[in-house]
TORGU-10971 format. One record per residue (C-alpha): x, y, z. Coordinates in nm, 3 decimals. Layout:
BEGIN
{{X, Y, Z}}
...
This chain:
BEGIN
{{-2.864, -0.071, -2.297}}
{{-2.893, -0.383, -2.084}}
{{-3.035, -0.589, -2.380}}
{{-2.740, -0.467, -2.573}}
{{-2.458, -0.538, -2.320}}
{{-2.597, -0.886, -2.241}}
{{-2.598, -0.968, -2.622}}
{{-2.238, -0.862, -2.625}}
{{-2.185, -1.235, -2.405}}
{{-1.886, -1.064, -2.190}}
{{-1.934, -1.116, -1.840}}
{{-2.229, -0.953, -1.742}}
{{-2.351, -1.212, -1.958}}
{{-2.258, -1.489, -1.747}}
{{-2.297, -1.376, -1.439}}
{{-2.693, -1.266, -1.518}}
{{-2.722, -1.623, -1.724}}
{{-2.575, -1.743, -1.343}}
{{-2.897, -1.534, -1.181}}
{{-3.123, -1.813, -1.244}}
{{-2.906, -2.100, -1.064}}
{{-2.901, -1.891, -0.736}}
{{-3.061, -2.076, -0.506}}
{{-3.275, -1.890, -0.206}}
{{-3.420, -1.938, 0.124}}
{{-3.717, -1.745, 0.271}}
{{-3.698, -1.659, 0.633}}
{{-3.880, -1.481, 0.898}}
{{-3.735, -1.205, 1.154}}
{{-3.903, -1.080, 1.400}}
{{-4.239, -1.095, 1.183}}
{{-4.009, -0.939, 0.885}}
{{-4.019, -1.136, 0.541}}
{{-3.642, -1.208, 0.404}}
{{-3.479, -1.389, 0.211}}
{{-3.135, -1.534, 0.161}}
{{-2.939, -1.562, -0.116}}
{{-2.637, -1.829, -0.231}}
{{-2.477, -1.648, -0.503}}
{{-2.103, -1.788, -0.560}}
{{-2.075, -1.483, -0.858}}
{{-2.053, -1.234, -0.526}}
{{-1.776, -1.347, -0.378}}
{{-1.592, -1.093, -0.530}}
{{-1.836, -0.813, -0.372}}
{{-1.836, -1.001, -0.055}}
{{-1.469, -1.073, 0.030}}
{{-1.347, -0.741, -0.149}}
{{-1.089, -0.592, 0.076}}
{{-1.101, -0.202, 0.099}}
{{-0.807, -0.102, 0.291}}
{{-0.653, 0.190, 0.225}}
{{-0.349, -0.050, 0.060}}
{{-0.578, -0.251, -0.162}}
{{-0.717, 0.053, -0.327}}
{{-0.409, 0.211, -0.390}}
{{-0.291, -0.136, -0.562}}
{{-0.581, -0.194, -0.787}}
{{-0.716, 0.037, -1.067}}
{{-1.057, 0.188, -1.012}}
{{-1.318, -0.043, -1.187}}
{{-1.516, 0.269, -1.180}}
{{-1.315, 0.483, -1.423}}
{{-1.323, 0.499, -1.806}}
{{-0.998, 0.295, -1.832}}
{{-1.115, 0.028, -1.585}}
{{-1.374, -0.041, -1.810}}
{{-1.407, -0.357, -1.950}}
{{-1.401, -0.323, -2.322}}
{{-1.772, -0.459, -2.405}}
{{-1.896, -0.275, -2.065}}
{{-2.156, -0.009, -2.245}}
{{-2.200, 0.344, -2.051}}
{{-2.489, 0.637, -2.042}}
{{-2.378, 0.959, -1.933}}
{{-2.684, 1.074, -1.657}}
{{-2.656, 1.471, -1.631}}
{{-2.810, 1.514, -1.286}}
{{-2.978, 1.845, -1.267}}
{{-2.714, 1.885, -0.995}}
{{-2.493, 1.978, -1.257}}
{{-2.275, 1.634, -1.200}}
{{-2.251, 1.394, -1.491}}
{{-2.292, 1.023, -1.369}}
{{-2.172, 0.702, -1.518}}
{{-2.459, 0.477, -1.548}}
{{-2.361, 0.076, -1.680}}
{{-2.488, -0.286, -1.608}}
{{-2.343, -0.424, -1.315}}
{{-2.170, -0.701, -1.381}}
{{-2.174, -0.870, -1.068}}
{{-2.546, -0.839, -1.026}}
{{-2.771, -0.939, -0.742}}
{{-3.101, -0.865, -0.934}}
{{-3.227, -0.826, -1.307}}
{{-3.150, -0.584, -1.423}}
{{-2.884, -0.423, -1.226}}
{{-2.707, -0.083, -1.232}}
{{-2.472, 0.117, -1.126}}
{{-2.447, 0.511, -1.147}}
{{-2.072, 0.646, -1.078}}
{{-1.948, 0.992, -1.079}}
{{-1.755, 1.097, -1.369}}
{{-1.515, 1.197, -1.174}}
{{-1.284, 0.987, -0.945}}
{{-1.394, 1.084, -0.581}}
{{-1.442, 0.917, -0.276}}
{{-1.770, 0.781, -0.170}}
{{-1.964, 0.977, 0.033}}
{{-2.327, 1.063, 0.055}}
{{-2.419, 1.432, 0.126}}
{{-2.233, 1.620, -0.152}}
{{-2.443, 1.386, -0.399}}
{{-2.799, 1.311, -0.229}}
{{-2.991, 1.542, -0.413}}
{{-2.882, 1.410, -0.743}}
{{-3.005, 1.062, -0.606}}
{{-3.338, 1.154, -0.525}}
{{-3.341, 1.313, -0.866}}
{{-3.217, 0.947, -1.004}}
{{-3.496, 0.796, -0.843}}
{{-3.782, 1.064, -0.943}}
{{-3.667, 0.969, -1.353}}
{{-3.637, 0.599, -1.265}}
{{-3.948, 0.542, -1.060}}
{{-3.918, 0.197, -1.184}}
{{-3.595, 0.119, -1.008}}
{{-3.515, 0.198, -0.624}}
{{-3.168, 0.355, -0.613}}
{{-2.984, 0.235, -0.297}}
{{-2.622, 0.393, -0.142}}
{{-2.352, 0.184, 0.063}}
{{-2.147, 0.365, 0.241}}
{{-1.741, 0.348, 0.280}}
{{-1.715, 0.149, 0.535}}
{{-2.094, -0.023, 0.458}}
{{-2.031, -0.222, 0.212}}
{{-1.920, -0.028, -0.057}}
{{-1.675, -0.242, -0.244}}
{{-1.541, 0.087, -0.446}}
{{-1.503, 0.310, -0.123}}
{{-1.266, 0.572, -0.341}}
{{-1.513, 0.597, -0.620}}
{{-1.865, 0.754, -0.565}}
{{-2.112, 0.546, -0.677}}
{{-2.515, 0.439, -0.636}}
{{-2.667, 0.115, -0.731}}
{{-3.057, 0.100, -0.922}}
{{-3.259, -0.230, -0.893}}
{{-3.584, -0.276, -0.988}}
{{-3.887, -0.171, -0.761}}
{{-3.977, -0.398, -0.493}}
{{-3.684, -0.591, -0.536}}
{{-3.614, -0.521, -0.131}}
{{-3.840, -0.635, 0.122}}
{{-3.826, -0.333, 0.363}}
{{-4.000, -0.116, 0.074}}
{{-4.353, -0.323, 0.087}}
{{-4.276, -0.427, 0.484}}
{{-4.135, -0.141, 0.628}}
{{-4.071, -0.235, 0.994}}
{{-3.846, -0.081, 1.257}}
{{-3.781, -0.383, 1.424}}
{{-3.578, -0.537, 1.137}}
{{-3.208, -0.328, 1.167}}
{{-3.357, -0.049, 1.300}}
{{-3.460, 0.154, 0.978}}
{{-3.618, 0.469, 0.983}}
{{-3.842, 0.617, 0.716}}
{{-3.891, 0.934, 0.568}}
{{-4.161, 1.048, 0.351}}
{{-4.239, 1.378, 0.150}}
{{-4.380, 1.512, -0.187}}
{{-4.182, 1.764, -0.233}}
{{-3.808, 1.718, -0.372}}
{{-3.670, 1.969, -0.190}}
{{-3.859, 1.917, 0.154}}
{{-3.792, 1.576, 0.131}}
{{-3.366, 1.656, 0.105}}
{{-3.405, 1.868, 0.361}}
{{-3.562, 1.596, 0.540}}
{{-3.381, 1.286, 0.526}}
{{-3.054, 1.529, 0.617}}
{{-3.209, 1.667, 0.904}}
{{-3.229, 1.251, 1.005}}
{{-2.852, 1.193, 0.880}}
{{-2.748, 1.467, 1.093}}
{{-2.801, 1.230, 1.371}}
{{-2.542, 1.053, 1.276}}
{{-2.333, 1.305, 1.246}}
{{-1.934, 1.305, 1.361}}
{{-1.859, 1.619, 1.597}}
{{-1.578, 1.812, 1.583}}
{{-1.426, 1.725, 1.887}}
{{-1.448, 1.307, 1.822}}
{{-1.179, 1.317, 1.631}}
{{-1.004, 1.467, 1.957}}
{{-1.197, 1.263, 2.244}}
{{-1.321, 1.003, 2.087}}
{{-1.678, 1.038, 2.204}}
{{-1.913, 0.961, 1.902}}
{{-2.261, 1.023, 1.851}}
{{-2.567, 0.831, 1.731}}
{{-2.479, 0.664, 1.396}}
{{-2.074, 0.694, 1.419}}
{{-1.853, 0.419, 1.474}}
{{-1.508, 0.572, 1.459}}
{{-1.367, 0.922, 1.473}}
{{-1.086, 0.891, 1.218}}
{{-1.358, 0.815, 0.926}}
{{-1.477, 1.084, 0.757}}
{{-1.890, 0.961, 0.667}}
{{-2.102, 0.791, 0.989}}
{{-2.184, 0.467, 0.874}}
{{-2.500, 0.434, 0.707}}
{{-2.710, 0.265, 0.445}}
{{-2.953, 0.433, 0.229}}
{{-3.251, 0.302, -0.003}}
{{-3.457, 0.614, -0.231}}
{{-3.737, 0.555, -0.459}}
{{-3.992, 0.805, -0.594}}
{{-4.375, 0.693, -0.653}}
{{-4.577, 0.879, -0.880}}
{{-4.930, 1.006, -0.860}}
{{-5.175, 0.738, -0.935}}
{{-5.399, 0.733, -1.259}}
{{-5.723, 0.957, -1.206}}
{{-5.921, 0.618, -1.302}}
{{-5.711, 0.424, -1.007}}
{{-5.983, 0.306, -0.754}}
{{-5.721, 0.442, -0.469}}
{{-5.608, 0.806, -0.599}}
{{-5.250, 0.890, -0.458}}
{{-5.039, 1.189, -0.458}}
{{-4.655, 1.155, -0.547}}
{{-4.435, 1.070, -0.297}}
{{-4.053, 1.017, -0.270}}
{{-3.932, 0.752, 0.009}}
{{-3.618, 0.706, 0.169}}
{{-3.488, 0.460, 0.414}}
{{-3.190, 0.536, 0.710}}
{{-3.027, 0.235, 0.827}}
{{-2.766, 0.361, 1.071}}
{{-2.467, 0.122, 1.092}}
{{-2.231, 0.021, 1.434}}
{{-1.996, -0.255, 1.255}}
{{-1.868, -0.310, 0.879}}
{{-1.844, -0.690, 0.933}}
{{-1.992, -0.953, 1.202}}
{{-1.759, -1.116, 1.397}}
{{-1.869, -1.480, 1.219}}
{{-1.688, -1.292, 0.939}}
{{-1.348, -1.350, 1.160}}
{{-1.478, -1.644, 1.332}}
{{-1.250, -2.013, 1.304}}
{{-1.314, -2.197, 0.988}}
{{-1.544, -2.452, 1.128}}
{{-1.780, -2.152, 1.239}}
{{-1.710, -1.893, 1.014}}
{{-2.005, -1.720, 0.859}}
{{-1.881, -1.503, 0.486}}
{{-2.146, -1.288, 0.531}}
{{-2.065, -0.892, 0.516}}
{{-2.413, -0.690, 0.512}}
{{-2.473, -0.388, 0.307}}
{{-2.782, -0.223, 0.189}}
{{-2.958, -0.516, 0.017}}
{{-2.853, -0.685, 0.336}}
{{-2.988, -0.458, 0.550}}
{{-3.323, -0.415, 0.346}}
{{-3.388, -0.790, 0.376}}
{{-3.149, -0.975, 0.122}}
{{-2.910, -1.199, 0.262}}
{{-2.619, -1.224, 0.003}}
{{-2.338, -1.540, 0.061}}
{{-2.106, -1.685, -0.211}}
{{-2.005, -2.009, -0.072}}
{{-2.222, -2.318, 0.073}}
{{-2.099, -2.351, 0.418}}
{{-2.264, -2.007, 0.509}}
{{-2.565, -2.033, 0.359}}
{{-2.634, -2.374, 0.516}}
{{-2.505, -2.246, 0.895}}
{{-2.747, -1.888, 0.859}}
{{-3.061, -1.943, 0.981}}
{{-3.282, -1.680, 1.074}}
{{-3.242, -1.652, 1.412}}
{{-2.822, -1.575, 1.338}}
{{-2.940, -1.378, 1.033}}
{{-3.144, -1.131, 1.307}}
{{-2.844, -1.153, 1.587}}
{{-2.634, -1.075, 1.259}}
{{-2.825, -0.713, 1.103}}
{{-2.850, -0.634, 1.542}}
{{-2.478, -0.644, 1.573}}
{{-2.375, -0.466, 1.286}}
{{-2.709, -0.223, 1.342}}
{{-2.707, 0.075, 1.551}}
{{-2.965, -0.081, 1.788}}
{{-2.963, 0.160, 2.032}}
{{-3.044, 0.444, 1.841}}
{{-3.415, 0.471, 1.918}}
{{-3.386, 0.363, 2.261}}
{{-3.106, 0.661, 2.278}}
{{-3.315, 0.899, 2.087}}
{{-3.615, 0.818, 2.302}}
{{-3.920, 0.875, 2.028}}
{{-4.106, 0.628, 1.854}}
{{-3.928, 0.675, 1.453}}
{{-4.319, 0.820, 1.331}}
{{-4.233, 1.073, 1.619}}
{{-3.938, 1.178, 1.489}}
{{-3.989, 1.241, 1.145}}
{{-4.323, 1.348, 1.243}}
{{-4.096, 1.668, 1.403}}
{{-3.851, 1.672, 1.142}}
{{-4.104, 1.714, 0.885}}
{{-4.243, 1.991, 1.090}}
{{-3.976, 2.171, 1.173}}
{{-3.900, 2.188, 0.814}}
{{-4.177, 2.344, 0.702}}
C-alpha cells in the first residue's frame, strides 16, 4: 500500500521525497535523548487552527470525499466491531507513516476506541500506534483518528524516563488486563461532574467545558522472543500516559522577534521536536525545549499524586487482578 501510493507521485510523494532534506538536531534533557526536527512540509500540522469555526468551514480530510483522489485506503475491522480507515499520511513525520480513522465521522476521543488501539498495535507490532488528543495536538479534533510509525521511531520507547514530560508507563501481557490498566491511570485525569459547575479540575484536566482531559498516548505490543533468543521474553503490550496542562506554549503567542512555532503533541512529547520554519528551530535549544514539554506538561501530577509512577502502576496492576 505505501509502495503503491508513493508510485502514484501525488503528494505523499513529495512530501516523503521532502523526508530526506529535513534537517535535525540531537539534544539532551535532563539526561533524556531528543531530537529536533525542521520540517517546513508540517506547517500545515503545526499552525492548523481547530476552533470550533475552522472545522465547521473546512471539509473533513478524514472522510471518503475529502480524500484526495490518488490517496489509497485499507479498511481495518477492529475486533471491536469498528471499521477503521487506514492510508499513508501525507504529511508525514517518519517513513512510513499512517493514519487509522474511524469510518465514521466522530469526534476524537480516546476511551470509546482504546481497546481497538491496543488491538492495532498487537497486529502491527512493527509500528507503535500513538493518539493526540482534541485539544493535544490533534489537527482533525472532529474526526477520530490514530497515527502508526514505525517501532522505535520515539525516543521515550527505548529511554523511558519520568523526568522528560512527566510520562507514566504501563505494562501487562494480557490484552484485557492491560485496558483495564492504562484506564484505571486515565481515570486520573478524569473531569468530575461538578467541574463543569465549580470549576475545580482534577489531575490531568485543563478546562471544564472540554469534554476529554488532555492527554497524549503512545501503544505498542512486543511479542514473545524466539525460543533460540539468548534473552527469552514473554509478550508484552506497552503504553505511555503523558498528561497535558496547555495546548500551546506561550512562545507560540510570543512577539515576532521571540516567537517560537512550536505546538507539542505526542511525537513531541515522546522526544521529537517538530518546527516548519527556520527561525524556531535555530532559537530552541534544549534548555527552552525542556522549559517548553514542563509548561505544557502536567508537572505536578506526581508530586500531587505523591507515589513514585512504578508505585502506582505497581497498585493499579494489583488492584486489577
Amino acid at each position: 500500500m505505501f509502495s503503491r501510493e508513493l508510485n502514484a507521485h501525488g503528494r505523499a510523494f513529495v512530501n516523503y521525497q521532502a523526508l530526506s532534506r529535513v534537517e535535525v538536531k540531537d539534544m539532551t534533557i535532563d539526561g533524556f535523548p531528543a531530537k529536533l526536527f525542521f520540517n517546513p512540509a508540517r506547517v500545515r500540522s503545526v499552525m492548523a487552527d481547530v476552533s470550533p469555526e475552522a472545522l465547521q468551514q473546512r471539509a473533513c480530510f478524514l472522510c471518503p470525499d475529502g480524500v484526495e483522489e490518488n490517496q489509497l485506503t485499507h479498511n481495518w475491522e477492529s475486533p471491536t466491531e469498528h471499521t477503521y480507515y487506514i492510508r499513508v499520511n501525507p504529511f508525514p513525520i517518519f517513513s512510513p507513516h499512517f493514519t487509522v480513522s474511524s469510518s465514521v465521522h466522530e469526534r476524537q476521543e480516546l476511551l470509546p476506541h482504546l481497546e481497538a488501539m491496543l488491538h492495532l498495535a498487537k497486529e502491527l507490532p512493527e509500528m507503535t500506534i500513538f493518539y493526540n488528543g482534541p485539544m493535544c495536538g490533534a489537527s482533525a479534533p472532529d474526526h477520530m483518528h490514530f497515527q502508526a510509525v514505525p517501532r522505535h521511531s520515539l525516543p521515550i520507547e527505548d529511554h523511558f524516563s519520568t523526568n522528560y514530560a512527566n510520562a507514566i508507563l504501563v505494562q501487562e501481557s494480557d490484552l484485557q488486563s492491560h485496558l483495564a490498566a492504562v484506564k484505571r491511570v486515565l481515570a486520573m485525569g478524569t473531569i468530575p461532574e461538578e467541574a463543569s459547575q465549580t470549576g475545580s479540575l482534577t489531575i490531568g484536566a485543563s478546562h471544564a467545558e472540554e469534554y476529554e482531559p488532555r492527554w497524549n498516548i503512545v501503544s505498542w505490543y512486543e511479542p514473545a522472543s524466539s525460543p533460540n533468543s539468548l534473552i527469552a521474553s514473554s509478550p508484552k503490550f506497552n503504553t505511555i500516559v503523558f498528561f497535558r496542562k496547555e495546548s500551546r506554549p506561550m512562545c507560540f503567542f510570543a512577539p515576532e522577534e521571540e516567537r517560537i512555532l512550536f505546538s507539542p503533541a505526542t511525537v513531541e512529547m515522546a522526544g521529537i521536536g517538530i518546527v516548519a520554519n527556520r527561525e524556531s528551530f535555530d532559537r530552541l535549544t534544549p534548555e527552552k525545549l525542556r522549559d517548553i514539554i514542563r509548561e505544557v506538561a502536567e508537572m505536578q501530577y506526581l508530586c500531587r499524586v505523591g507515589t513514585k509512577p512504578t508505585e502506582q502502576i505497581s497498585q493499579l496492576t494489583e488492584s486489577n487482578n
